[in-house]
RODO-2510 file (C-alpha; in nm, 4 decimals, decimal comma):
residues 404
     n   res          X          Y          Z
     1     x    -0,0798     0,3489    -2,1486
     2     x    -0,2237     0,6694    -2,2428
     3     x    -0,5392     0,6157    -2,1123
     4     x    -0,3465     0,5675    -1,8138
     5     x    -0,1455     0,8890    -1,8072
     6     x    -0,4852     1,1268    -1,8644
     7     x    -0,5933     0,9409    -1,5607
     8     x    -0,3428     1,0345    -1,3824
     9     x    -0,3685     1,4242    -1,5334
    10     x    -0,7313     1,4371    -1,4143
    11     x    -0,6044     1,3040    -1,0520
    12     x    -0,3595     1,5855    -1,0443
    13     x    -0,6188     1,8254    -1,1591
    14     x    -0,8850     1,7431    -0,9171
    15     x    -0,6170     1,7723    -0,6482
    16     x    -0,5097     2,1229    -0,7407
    17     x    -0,8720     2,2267    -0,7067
    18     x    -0,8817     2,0203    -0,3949
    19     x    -0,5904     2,2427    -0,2608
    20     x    -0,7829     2,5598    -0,3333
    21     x    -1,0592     2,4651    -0,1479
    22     x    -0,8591     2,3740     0,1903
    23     x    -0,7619     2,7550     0,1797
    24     x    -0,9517     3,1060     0,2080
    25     x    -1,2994     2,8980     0,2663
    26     x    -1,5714     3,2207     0,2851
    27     x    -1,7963     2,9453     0,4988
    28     x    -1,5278     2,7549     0,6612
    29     x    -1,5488     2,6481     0,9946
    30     x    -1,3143     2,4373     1,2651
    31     x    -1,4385     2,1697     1,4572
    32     x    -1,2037     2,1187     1,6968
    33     x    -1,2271     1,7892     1,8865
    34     x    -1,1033     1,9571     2,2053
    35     x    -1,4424     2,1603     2,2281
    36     x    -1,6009     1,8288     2,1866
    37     x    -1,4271     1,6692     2,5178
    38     x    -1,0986     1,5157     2,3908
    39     x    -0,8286     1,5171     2,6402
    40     x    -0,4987     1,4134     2,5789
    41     x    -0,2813     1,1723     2,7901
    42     x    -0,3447     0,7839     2,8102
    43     x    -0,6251     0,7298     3,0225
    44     x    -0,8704     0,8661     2,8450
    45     x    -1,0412     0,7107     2,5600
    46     x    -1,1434     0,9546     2,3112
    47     x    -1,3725     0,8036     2,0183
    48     x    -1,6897     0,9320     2,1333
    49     x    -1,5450     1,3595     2,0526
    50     x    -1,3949     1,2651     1,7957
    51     x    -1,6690     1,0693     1,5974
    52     x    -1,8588     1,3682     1,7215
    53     x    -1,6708     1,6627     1,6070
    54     x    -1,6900     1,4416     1,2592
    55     x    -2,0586     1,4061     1,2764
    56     x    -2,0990     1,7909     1,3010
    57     x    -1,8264     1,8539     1,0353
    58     x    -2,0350     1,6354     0,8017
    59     x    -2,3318     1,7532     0,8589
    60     x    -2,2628     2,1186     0,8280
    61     x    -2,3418     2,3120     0,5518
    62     x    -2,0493     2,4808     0,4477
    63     x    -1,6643     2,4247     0,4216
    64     x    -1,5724     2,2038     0,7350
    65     x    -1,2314     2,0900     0,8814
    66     x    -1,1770     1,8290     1,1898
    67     x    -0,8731     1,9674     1,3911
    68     x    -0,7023     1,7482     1,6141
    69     x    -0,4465     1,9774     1,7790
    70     x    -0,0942     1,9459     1,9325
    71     x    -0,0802     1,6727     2,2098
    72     x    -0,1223     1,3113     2,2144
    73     x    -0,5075     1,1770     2,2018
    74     x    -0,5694     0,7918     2,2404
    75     x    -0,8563     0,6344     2,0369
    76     x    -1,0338     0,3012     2,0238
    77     x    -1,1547     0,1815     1,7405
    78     x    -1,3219     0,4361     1,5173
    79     x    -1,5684     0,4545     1,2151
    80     x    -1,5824     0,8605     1,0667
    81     x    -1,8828     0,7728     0,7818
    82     x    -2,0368     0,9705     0,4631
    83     x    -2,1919     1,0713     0,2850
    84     x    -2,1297     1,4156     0,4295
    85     x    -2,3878     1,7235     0,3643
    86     x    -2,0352     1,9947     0,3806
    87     x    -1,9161     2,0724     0,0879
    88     x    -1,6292     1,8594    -0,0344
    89     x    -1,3811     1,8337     0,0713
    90     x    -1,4112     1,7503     0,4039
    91     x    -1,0819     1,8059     0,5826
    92     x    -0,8991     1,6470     0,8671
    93     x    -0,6227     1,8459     0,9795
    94     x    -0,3855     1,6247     1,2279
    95     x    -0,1528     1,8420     1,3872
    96     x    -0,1000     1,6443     1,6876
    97     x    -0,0656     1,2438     1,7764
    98     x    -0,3602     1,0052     1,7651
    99     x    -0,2696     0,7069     1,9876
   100     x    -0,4311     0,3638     1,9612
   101     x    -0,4720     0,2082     2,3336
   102     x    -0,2711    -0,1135     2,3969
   103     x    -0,5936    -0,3106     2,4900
   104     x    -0,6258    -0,5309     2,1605
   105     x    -0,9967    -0,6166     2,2788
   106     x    -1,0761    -0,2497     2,1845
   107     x    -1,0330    -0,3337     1,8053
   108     x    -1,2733    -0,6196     1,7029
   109     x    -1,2745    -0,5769     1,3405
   110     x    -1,0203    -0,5229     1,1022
   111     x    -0,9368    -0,1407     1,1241
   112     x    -0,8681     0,1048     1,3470
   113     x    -0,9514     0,4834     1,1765
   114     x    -1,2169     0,3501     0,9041
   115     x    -1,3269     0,6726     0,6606
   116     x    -1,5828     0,5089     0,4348
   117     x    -1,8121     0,6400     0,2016
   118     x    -1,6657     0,9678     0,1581
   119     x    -1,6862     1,1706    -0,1617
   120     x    -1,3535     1,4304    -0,1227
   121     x    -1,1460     1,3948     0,1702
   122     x    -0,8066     1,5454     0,2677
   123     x    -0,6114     1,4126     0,5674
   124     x    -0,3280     1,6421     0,6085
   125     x    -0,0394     1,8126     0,8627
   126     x     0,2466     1,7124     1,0492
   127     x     0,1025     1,4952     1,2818
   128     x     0,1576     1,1339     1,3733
   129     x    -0,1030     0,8083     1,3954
   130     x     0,0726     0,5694     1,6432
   131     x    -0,0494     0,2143     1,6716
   132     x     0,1198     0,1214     1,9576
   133     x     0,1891    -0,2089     1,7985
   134     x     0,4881    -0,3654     1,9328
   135     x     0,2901    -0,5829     2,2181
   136     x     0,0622    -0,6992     1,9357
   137     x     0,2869    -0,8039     1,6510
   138     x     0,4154    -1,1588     1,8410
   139     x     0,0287    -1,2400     1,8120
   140     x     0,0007    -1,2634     1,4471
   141     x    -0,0207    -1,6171     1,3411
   142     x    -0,2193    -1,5935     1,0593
   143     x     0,0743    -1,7832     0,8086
   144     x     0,0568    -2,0434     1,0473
   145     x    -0,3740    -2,1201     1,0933
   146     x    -0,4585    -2,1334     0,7321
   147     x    -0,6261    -1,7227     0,7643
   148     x    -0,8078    -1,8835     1,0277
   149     x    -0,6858    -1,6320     1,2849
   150     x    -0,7693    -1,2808     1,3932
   151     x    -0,6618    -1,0102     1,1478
   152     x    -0,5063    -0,7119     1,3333
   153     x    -0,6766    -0,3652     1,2600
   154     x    -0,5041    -0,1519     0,9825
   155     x    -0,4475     0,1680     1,1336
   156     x    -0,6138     0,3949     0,8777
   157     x    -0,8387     0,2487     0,6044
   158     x    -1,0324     0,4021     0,3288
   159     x    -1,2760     0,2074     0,2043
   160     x    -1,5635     0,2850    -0,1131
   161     x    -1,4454     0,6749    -0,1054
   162     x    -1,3452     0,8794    -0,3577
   163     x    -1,1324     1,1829    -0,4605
   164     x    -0,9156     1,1630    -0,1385
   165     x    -0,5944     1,3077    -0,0498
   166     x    -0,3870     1,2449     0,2440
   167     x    -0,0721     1,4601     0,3056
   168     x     0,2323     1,4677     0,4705
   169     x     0,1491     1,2599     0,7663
   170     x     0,3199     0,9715     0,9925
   171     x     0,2079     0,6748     1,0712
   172     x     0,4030     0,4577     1,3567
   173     x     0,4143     0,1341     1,4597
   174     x     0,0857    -0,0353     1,3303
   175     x    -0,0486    -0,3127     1,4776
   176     x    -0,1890    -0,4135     1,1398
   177     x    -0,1531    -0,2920     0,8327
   178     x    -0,0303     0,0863     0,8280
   179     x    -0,2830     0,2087     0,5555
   180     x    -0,5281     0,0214     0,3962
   181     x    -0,7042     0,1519     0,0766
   182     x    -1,0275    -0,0791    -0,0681
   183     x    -1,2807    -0,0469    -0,3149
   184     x    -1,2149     0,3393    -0,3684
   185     x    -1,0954     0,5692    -0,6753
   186     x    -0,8933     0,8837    -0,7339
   187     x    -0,6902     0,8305    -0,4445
   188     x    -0,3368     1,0663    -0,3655
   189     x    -0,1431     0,9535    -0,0759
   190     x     0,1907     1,1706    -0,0626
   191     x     0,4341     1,3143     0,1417
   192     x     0,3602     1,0030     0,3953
   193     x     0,6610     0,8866     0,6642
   194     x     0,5204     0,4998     0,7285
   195     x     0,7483     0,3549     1,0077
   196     x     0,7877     0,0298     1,1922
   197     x     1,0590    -0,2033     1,2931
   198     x     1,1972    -0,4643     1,0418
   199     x     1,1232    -0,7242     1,3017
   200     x     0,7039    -0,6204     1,3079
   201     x     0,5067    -0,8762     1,1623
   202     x     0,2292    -0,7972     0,8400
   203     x     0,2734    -0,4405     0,8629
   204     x     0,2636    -0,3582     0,5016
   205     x     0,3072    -0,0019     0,4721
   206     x     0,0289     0,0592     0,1933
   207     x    -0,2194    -0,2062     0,1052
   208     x    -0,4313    -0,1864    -0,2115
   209     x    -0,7477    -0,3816    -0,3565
   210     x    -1,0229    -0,3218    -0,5578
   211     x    -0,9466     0,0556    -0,6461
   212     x    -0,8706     0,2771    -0,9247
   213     x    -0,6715     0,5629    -0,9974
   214     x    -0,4275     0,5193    -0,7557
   215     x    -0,0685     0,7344    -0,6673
   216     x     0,1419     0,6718    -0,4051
   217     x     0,4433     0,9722    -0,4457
   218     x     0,7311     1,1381    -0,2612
   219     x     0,7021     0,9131     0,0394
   220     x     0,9327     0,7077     0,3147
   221     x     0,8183     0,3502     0,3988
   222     x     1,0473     0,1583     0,6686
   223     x     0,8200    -0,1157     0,7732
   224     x     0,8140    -0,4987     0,8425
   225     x     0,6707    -0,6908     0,5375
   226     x     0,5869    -0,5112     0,1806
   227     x     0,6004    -0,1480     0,1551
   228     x     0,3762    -0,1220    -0,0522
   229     x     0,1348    -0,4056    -0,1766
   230     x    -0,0862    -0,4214    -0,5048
   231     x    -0,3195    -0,7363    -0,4500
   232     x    -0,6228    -0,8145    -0,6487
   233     x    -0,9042    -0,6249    -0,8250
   234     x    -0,7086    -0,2769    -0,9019
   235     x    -0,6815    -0,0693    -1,1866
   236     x    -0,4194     0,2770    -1,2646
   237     x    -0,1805     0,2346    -0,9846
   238     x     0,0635     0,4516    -1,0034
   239     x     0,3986     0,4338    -0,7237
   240     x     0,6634     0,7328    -0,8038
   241     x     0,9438     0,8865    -0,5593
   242     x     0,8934     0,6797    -0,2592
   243     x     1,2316     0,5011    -0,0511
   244     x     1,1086     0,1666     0,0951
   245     x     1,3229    -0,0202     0,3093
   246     x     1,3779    -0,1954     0,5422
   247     x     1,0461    -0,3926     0,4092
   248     x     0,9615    -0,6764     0,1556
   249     x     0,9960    -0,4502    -0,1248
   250     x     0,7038    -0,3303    -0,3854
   251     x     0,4706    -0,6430    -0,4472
   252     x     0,1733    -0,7057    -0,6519
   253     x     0,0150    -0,9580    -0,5222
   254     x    -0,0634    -1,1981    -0,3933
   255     x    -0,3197    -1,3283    -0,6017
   256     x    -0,4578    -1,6415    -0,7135
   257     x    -0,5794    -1,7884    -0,3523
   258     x    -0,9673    -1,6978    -0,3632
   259     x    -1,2601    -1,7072    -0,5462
   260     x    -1,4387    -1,4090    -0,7533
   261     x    -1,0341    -1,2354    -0,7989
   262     x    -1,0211    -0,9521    -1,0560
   263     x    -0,7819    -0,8717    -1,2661
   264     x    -0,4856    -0,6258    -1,2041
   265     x    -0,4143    -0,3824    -1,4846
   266     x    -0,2093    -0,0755    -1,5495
   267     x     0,0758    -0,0767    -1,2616
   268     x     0,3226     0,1891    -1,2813
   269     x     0,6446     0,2252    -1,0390
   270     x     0,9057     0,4963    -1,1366
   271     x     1,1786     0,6627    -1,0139
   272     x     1,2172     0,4818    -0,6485
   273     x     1,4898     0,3228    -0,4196
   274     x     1,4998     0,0252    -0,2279
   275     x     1,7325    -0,0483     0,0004
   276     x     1,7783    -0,3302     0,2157
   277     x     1,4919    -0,4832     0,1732
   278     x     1,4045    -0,8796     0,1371
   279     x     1,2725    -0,8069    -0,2127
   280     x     1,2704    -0,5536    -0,4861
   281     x     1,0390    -0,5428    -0,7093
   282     x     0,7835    -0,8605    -0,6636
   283     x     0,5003    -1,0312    -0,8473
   284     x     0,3757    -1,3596    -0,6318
   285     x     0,0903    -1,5588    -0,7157
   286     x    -0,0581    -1,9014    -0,5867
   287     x    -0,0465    -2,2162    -0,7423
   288     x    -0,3988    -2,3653    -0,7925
   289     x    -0,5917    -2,4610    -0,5018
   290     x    -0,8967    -2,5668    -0,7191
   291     x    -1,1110    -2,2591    -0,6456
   292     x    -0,9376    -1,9470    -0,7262
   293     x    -1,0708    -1,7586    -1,0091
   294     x    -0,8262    -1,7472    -1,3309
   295     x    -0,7781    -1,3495    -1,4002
   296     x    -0,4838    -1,1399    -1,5401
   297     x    -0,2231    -0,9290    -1,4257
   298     x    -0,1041    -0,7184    -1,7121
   299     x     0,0201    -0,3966    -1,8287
   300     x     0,2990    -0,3111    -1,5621
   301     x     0,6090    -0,0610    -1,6062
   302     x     0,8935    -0,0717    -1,3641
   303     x     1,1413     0,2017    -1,4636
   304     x     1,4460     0,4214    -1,3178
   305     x     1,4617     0,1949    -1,0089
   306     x     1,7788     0,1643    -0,7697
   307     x     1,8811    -0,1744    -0,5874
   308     x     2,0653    -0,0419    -0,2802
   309     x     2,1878    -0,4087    -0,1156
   310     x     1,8328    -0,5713    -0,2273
   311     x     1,7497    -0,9520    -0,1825
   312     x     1,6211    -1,0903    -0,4677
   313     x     1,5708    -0,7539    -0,6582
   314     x     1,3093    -0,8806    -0,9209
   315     x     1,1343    -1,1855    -0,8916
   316     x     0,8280    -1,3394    -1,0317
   317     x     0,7387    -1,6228    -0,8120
   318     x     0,4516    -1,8067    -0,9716
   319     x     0,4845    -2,0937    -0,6930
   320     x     0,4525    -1,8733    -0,3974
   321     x     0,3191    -1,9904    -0,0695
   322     x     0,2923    -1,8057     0,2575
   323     x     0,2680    -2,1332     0,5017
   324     x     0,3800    -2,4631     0,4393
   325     x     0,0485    -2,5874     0,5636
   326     x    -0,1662    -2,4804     0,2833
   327     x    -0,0326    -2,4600    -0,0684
   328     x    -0,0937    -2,6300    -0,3332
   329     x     0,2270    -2,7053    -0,5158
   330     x     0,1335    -3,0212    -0,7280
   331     x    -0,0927    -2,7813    -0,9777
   332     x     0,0542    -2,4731    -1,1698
   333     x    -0,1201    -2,1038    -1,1080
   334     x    -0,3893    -2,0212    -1,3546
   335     x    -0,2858    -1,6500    -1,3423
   336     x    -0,1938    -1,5157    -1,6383
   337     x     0,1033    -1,2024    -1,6732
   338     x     0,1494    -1,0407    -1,9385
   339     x     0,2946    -0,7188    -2,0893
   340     x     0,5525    -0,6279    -1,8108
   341     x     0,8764    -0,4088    -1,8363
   342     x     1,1740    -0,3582    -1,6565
   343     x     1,3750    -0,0502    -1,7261
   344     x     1,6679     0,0625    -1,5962
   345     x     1,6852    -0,1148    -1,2881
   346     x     2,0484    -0,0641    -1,1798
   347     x     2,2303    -0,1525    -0,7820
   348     x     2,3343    -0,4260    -0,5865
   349     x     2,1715    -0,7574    -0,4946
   350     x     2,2383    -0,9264    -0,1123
   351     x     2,1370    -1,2440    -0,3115
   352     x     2,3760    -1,3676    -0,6422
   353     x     2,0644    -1,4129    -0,8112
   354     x     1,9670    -1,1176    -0,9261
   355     x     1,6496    -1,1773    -1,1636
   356     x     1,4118    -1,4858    -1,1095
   357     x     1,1330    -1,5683    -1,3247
   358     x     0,9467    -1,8905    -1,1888
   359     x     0,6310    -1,8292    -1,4454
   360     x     0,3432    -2,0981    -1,4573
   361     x     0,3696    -2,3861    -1,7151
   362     x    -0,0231    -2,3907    -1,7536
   363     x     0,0135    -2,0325    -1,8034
   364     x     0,3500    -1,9026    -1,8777
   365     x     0,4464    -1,5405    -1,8011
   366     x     0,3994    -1,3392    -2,2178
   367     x     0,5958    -1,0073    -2,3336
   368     x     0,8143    -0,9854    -2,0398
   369     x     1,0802    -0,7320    -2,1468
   370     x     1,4031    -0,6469    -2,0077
   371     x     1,5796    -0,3188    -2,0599
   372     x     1,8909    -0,1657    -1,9325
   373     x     1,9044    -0,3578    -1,6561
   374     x     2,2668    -0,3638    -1,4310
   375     x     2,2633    -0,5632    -1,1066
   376     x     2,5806    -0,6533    -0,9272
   377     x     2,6656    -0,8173    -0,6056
   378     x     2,7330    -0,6296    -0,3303
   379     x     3,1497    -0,6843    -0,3916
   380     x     3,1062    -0,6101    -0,7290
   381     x     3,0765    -0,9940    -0,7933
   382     x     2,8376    -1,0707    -1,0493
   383     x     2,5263    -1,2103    -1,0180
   384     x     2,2812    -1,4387    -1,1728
   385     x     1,9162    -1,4943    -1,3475
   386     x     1,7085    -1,7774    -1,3747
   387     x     1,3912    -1,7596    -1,5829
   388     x     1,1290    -2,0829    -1,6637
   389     x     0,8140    -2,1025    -1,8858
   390     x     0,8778    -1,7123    -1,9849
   391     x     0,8481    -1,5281    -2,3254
   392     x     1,1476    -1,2764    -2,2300
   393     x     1,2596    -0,9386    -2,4736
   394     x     1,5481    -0,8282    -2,4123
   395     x     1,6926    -0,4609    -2,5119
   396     x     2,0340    -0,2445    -2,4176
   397     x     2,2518    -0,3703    -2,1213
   398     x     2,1855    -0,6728    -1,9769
   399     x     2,3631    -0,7480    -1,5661
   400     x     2,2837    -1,0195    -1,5438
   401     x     2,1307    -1,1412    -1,8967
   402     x     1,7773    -1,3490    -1,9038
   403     x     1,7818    -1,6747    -2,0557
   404     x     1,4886    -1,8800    -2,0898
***
């Protein structure tokens, strides 16, 4: 855990410096995607400015920021690529709204704004990314085909960059994912409003894999699956101040359904509020399929977390499936959690039980500690916990106590 916290003090550092360099730039210049022939209004189809204005911002030799000003600018699918020659970080100021079109054929991969390859990167202002989801969401089917479907595009990925921040923006209505953050490290994403209807299918408001050195702080999520999800392969996550709900809750996972999985280590969610949501605080994995790679998932802290009117406010669901029509229920997971602690997880559940552990008997769930934890029914009735194949500590109040 202390390697973990002077992590996080050199992620805070590099961002204060990161800060300093948006500001009072000697060799800064703007490159304005207006003066590169974006036009706002609907019927115009902007990617060629904006990629660009980006090109020239990258390639410049000097302090360079992307402006896209005050008015509403629609986009097809986009790819803004390093390594960049300015010096870093390269900034994209969004001051007004970047619109996806409603034409799903113009997004044929996975992702709708893709920064890869980027060594410092700020995304920052007041502005809004608006996916223009809500003819798309009916179309995802995905639970249903076995994955063998077409993945809608996240509306702003990062993928293999480092030392990024992104600040203060919205994101609307998704037609995938709202943010997507792969393979990258030393990664702040603050100050975010993430919005969609309850009713929007897969539109997790912040979806992790494969990275390191990870915060997500002082941010709203209202979306329609998990608010924020921790799946396989990262490493120093760290979730603080953020208000998720409606939404699925704060998951890690799931994990266990592919091949060549890495472990998850060193999860840390403080000081949050959930409220409405289907679950609190989650950890899902498969049950074996025959292929998926045995790893770990160890090392989490959840701590000074309120239940406002939660569903199923912590869970461990070792069993989990996502479609009746491919899981594998006759063999236990081969994931192995350990070292996880609850503290002072206080509210209301929509659901009397309050706590469920369904651990794997091949594997069952080690250390699992339980501290100051008060959970009620919404009417003040109490509520309940079930727990199987656990190794449970418990310390302080107990609402409702863990038995295994």
């Amino acid at each position: 855990m202390a390697t973990f916290w002077i992590c996080i003090l050199a992620l805070v550092t590099a961002f204060v410096s990161v800060d300093a360099a948006i500001i009072n730039a000697p060799d800064e210049r703007l490159f304005n995607v207006v003066d590169y022939g974006a036009k706002p209004g609907d019927k115009a189809n902007n990617v060629e400015a904006f990629t660009r204005a980006w090109g020239e911002a990258c390639n410049y030799v000097g302090k360079a920021t992307v402006l896209i000003p005050i008015g509403e600018f629609t986009l097809s699918a986009a790819t803004f690529s390093g390594p960049c020659k300015s010096v870093a970080p390269i900034a994209v100021q969004l001051s007004g709204t970047v619109k996806a079109s409603m034409d799903l054929s113009l997004y044929p991969k996975e992702s709708w704004l893709l920064f890869q390859d980027i060594s410092g990167l700020v995304i920052f202002g007041d502005g809004t990314i608006d996916g223009q989801g809500n003819n798309t969401w009916h179309t995802d089917k995905c639970a249903d085909t076995n994955g063998k479907c077409t993945i809608l595009p996240a509306s702003l990925v990062l993928n293999q960059c480092t030392n990024v921040l992104v600040r203060s923006i919205t994101s609307l209505n998704p037609k995938g994912f709202h943010i997507s953050v792969t393979e990258c490290k030393n990664v702040q994403l603050e100050e975010l409003h993430i919005l969609a209807p309850e009713s929007s299918s897969n539109t997790d408001g912040i979806h992790i894999s494969k990275s390191d050195q990870v915060s997500v702080t002082r941010s709203l999520i209202q979306t329609g699956d998990d608010c924020i999800g921790i799946i396989q392969g990262n490493t120093h996550i760290s979730i603080s101040e953020v208000t998720c709900g409606p939404g699925h809750g704060i998951s890690v996972g799931s994990l266990g359904k592919h091949e060549n999985e890495r472990d998850v280590v060193g999860i840390t969610v403080v000081n949050c509020t959930l409220k409405g949501t289907d679950n609190g605080i989650r950890i899902k994995t498969f049950p074996y399929n025959g292929k998926a790679t045995p790893i770990k998932a160890t090392g989490f802290l959840f701590k000074d977390i309120v239940m406002d009117n939660v569903k199923n406010p912590i869970i461990i669901d070792q069993d989990y499936c996502d479609s009746k029509k491919h899981c594998f229920d006759d063999k236990p997971s081969n994931i192995e959690i350990s070292d996880i602690e609850f503290n002072n997880i206080v509210g209301t559940s929509q659901t009397e039980p309050a706590v469920s552990l369904v651990c794997s008997s091949a594997k069952p769930c080690k250390n699992v500690t339980f501290d100051n934890i008060n959970l009620i029914g919404v009417n003040g009735a109490p509520a309940v916990a079930s727990c199987s194949n656990a190794n449970v500590n418990m310390e302080g109040l107990q609402l409702p106590p863990v038995n295994c």
